[in-house]
Short mmCIF file of the C-alpha atoms (twelve columns), coordinates in Angstrom:
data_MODEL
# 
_entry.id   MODEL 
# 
loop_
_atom_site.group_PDB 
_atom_site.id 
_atom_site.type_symbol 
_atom_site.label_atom_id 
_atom_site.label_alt_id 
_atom_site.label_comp_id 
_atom_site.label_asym_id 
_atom_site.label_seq_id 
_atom_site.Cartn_x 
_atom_site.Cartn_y 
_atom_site.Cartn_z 
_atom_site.pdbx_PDB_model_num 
ATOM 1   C CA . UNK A 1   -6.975  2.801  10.133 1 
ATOM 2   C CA . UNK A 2   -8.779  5.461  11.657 1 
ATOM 3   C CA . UNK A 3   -11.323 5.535  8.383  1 
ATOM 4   C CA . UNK A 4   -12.019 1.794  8.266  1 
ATOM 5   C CA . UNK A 5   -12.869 2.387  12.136 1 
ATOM 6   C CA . UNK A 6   -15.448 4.862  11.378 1 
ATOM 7   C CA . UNK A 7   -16.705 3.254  8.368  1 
ATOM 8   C CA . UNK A 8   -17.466 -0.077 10.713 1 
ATOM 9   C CA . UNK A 9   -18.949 2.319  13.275 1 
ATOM 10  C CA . UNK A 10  -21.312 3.861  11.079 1 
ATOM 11  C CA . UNK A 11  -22.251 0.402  9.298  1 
ATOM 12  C CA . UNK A 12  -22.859 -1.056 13.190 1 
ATOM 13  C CA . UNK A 13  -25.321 2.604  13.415 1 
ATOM 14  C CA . UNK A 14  -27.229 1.860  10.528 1 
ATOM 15  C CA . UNK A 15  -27.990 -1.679 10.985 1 
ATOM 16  C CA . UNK A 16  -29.329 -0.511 14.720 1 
ATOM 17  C CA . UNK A 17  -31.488 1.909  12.957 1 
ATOM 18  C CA . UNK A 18  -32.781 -0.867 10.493 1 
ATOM 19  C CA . UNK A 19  -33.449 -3.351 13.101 1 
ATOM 20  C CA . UNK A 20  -35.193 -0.422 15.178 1 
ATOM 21  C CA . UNK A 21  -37.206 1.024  12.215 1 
ATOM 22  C CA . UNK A 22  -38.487 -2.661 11.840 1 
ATOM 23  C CA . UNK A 23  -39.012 -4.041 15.503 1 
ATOM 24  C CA . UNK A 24  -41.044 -0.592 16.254 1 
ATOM 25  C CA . UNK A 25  -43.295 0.137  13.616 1 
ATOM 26  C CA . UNK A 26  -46.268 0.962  15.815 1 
ATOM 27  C CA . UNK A 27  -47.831 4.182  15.906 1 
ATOM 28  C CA . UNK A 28  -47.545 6.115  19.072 1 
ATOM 29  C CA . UNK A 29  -48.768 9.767  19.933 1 
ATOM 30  C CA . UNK A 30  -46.475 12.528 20.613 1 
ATOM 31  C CA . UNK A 31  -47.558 15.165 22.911 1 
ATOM 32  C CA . UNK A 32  -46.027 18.946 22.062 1 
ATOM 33  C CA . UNK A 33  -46.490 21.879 23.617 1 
ATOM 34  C CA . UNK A 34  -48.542 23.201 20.656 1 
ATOM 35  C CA . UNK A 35  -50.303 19.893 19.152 1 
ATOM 36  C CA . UNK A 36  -50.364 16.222 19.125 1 
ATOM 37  C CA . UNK A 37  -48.170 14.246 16.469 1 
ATOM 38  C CA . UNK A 38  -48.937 10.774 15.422 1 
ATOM 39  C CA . UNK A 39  -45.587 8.997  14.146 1 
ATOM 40  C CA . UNK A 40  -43.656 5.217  14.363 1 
ATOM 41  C CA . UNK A 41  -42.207 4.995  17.795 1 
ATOM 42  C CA . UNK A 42  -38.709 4.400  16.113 1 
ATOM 43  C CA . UNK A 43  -39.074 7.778  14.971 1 
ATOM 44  C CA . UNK A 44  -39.948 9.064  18.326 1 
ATOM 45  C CA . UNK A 45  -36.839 7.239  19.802 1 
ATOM 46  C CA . UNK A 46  -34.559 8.883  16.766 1 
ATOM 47  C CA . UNK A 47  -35.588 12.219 17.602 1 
ATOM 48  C CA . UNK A 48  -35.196 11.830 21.085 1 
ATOM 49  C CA . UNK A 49  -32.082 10.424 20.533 1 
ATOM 50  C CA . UNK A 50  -31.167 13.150 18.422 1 
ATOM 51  C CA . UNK A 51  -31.584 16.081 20.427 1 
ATOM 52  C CA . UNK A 52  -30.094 14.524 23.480 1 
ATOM 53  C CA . UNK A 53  -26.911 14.355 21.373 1 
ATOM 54  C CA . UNK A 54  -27.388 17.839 20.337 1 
ATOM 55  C CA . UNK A 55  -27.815 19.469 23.969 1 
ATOM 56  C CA . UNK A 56  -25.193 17.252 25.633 1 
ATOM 57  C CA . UNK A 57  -22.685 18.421 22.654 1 
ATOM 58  C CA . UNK A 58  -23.539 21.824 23.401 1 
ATOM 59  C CA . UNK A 59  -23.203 21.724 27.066 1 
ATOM 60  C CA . UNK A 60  -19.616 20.133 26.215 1 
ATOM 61  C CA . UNK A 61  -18.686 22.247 23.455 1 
ATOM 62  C CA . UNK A 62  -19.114 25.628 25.323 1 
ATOM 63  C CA . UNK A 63  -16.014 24.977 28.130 1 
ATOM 64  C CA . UNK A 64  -14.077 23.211 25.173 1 
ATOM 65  C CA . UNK A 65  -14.409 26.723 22.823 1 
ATOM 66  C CA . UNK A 66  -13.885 28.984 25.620 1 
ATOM 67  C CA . UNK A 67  -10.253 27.011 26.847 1 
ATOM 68  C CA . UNK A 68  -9.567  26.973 22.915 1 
ATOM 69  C CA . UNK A 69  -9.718  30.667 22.696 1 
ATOM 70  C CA . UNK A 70  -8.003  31.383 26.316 1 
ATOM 71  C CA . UNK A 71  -5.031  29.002 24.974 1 
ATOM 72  C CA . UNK A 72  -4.901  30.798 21.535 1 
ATOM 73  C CA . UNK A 73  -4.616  33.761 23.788 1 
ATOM 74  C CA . UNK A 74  -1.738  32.831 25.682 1 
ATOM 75  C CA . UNK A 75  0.107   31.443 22.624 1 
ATOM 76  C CA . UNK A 76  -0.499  34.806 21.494 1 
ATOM 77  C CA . UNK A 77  1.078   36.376 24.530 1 
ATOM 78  C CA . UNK A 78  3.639   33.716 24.338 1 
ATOM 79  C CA . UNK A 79  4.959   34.663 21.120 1 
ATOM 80  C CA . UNK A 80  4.789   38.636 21.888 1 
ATOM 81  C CA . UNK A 81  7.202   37.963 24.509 1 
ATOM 82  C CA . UNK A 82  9.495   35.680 22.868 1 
ATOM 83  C CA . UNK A 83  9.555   38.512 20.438 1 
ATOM 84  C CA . UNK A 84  10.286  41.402 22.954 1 
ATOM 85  C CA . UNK A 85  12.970  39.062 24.619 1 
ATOM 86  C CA . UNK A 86  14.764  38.011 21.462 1 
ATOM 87  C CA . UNK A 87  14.625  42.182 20.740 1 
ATOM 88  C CA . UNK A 88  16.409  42.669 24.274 1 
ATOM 89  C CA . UNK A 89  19.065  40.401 23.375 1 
ATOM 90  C CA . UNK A 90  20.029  41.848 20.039 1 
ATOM 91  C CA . UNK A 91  20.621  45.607 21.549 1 
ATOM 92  C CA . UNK A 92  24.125  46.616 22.081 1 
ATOM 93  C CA . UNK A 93  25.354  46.873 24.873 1 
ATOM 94  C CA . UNK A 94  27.133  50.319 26.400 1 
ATOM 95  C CA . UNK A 95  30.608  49.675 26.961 1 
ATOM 96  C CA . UNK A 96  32.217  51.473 30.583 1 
ATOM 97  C CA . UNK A 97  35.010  52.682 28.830 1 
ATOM 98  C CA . UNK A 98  33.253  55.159 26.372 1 
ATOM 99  C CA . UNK A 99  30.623  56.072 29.251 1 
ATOM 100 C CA . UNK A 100 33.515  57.087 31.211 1 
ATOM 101 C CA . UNK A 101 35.472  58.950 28.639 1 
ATOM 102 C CA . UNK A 102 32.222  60.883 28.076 1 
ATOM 103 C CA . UNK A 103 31.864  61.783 31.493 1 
ATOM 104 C CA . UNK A 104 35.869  62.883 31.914 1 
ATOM 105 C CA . UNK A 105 35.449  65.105 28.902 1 
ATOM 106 C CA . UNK A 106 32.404  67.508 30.215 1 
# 
């Protein structure tokens, strides 16, 4: 299900580029820091698309890693003292009765 959803969403994608590719064909000047560019305008808009996307995933992805890690962490943690408990558990225990004998004998 998921699939066929993604497959539709990137058929619905590629028509919009198609339809903007063909409704923008103009030429328009692009201004950079170190030169002038002459390219379509749907071009223009792609790019600027583009690297929107790519700065607003970063500025996403960088809390998402860093609470990823911190919770690998703790699972970490988690299991070293599930461990150390489950060790605690399985230790015998010191009975009175031999402590005592022990301490009658000296």
């Amino acid at each position: 299900m998921k699939s066929v959803l993604l497959g539709i969403l990137g058929l619905v994608l590629m028509v919009g580029l198609v339809l903007l590719a063909v409704q923008n064909p103009m030429p328009v000047e692009v201004d950079w820091v170190w030169g002038k560019i002459q390219t379509p305008v749907w071009l223009a808009l792609i790019c600027a698309f583009s690297a929107g996307l790519v700065i607003a995933f970063g500025l996403c992805a960088t809390p998402l890693f860093r609470y990823r890690i911190r919770a690998r962490r703790q699972r970490k943690r988690i299991s070293s003292l599930e461990q150390e408990i489950h060790g605690l558990r399985t230790l015998p225990l010191i009975e009175e009765d031999e402590s005592n004998t022990d301490s009658r004998e000296v």
